[in-house]
Structure formats: structure tokens, C-alpha cells
C-alpha positions as CSV (number, residue, x, y, z in Angstrom):
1,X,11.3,-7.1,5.6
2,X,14.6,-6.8,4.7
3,X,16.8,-3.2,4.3
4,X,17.2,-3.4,0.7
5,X,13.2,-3.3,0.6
6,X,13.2,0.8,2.4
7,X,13.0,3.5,0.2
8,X,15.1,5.8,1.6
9,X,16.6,8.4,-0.6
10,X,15.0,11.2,-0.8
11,X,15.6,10.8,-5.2
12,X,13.5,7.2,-4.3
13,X,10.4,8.7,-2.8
14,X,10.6,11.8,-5.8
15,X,10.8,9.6,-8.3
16,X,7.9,7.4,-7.1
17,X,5.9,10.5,-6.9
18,X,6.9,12.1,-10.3
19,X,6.4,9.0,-12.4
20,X,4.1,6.8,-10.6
21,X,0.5,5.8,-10.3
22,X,-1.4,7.2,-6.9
23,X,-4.5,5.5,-5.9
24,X,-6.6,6.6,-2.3
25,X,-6.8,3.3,0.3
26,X,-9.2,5.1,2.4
27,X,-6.8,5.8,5.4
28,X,-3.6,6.5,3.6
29,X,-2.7,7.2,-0.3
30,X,-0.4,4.6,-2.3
31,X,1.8,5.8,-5.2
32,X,3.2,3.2,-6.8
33,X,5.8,2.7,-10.0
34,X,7.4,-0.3,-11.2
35,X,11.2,0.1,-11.4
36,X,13.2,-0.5,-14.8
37,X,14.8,-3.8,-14.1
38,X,17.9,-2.8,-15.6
39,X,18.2,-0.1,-13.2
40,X,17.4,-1.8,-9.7
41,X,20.2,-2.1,-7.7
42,X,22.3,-5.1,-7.5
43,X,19.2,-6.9,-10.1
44,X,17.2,-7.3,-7.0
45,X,13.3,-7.8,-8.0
46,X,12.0,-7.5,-4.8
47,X,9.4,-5.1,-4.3
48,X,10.1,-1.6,-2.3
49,X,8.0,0.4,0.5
50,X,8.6,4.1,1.7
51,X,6.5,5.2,4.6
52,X,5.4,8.8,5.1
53,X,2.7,10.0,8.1
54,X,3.3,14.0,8.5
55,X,2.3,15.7,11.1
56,X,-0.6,18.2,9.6
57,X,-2.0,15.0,8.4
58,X,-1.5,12.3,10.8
59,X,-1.0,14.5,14.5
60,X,1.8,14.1,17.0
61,X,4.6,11.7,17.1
62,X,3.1,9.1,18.5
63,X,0.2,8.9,16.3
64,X,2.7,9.5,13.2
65,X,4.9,6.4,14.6
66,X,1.9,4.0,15.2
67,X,0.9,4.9,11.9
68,X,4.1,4.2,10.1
69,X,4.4,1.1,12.3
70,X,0.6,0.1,10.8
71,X,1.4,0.9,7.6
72,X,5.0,-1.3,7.0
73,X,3.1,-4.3,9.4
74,X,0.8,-4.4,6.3
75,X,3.4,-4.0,3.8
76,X,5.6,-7.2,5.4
77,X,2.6,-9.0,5.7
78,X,1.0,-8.8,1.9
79,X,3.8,-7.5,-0.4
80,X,4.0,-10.8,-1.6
81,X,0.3,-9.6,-3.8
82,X,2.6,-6.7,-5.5
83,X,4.2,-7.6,-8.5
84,X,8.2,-7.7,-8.3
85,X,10.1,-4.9,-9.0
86,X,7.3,-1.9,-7.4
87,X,8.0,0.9,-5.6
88,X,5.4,1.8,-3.0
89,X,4.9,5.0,-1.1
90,X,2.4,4.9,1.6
91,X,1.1,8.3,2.6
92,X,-0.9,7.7,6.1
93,X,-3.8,9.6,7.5
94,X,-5.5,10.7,10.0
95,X,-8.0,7.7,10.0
96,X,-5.7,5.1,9.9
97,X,-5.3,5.0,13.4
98,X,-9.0,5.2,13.8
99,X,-9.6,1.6,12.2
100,X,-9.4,-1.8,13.5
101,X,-6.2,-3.7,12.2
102,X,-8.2,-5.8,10.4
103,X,-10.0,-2.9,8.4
104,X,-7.1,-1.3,7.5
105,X,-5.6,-4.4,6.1
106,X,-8.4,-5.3,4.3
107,X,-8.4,-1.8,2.5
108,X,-4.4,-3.0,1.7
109,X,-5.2,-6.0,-0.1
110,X,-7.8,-4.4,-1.9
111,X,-5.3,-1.7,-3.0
112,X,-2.9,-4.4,-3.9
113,X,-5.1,-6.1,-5.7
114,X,-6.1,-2.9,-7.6
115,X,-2.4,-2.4,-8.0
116,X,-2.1,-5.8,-10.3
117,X,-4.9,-5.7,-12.4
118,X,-3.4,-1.9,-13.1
119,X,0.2,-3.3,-14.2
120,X,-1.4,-6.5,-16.0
């Protein structure tokens, strides 16, 4: 996953939040918008991921690392089934860390593929 692929202004993850679409995974929430082409930085088309696990929601730091870890592993592996140009926000919980890898991904791809069919 490359750098330019991390939301990380806090403007990013507001406006992703404001003006996007939220849909529950099951273990963590995705909010998702697609970006104005025009406005992406240097034209890049590539889609976007912002990871957030807090601690009321998630526990300590090591569960709130794992889960971050979990959740941009399934990101690098499958954003290739987001259409170009989206910003994604991943909101873990508690249950993430709870499931099998497998599980967790499978409830990805379904959100991804939810994610299309919405924007189609």
C-alpha cells in the first residue's frame, strides 16, 4: 500500500464522514465517498483508506494496534474490488479481534462488493 493511499488529515477523515455513505461490516463500520476527480491530489485515482480503532470501542493499545493492523491487511489485500477514486474509513470494533482472519475478510469483500453495486 503505498503513502499517497493513508488518509491522514484530520479535513480527510471529516469529510469522509460528513459527505459519505456508512455501511456496518459486522466487526467494524466503513464510511465511504468517492472523491471529485478534479480535486484528488496530483490526478491520482487510486483508492484511499483511513483506519480508526478507539479505545472505548476496541480496548487497550494492543488490541487497538492489532486491529488497525487487521483492518489495512484487508484493505492492501482487496482494494483492488473498490472503485478508483474512494475514500474509505474503517471504524474497528471490539469483535474484530474476536474473528478468524478469514471471517473478517470475508465480511470485507462482502462490504466491498456492497460498496460497488452502491456507486454503480
Amino acid at each position: 500500500m503505498r503513502t499517497e493511499q493513508h488518509l491522514r488529515r484530520q479535513n480527510d477523515f471529516r469529510q469522509v464522514r460528513a459527505q459519505g455513505r456508512r455501511l456496518d461490516g459486522g466487526a467494524f463500520t466503513v464510511w465511504w465517498r468517492s472523491r471529485d476527480p478534479a480535486g484528488a491530489a496530483t490526478g491520482s485515482s487510486l483508492a484511499r483508506v483511513g483506519v480508526v480503532a478507539s479505545a472505548a470501542a476496541v480496548g487497550g493499545a494492543v488490541r487497538r494496534n492489532a486491529a488497525k493492523r487487521r483492518l489495512r491487511e484487508l484493505f492492501r489485500r482487496h482494494q483492488t474490488l473498490l472503485p478508483s477514486g474512494t475514500d474509505l474509513l474503517l471504524v474497528a470494533r471490539a469483535s474484530l479481534n474476536r474473528l478468524a482472519f478469514h471471517e473478517a475478510e470475508a465480511k470485507f469483500i462482502d462490504a466491498c462488493r456492497r460498496i460497488r453495486g452502491g456507486q454503480a
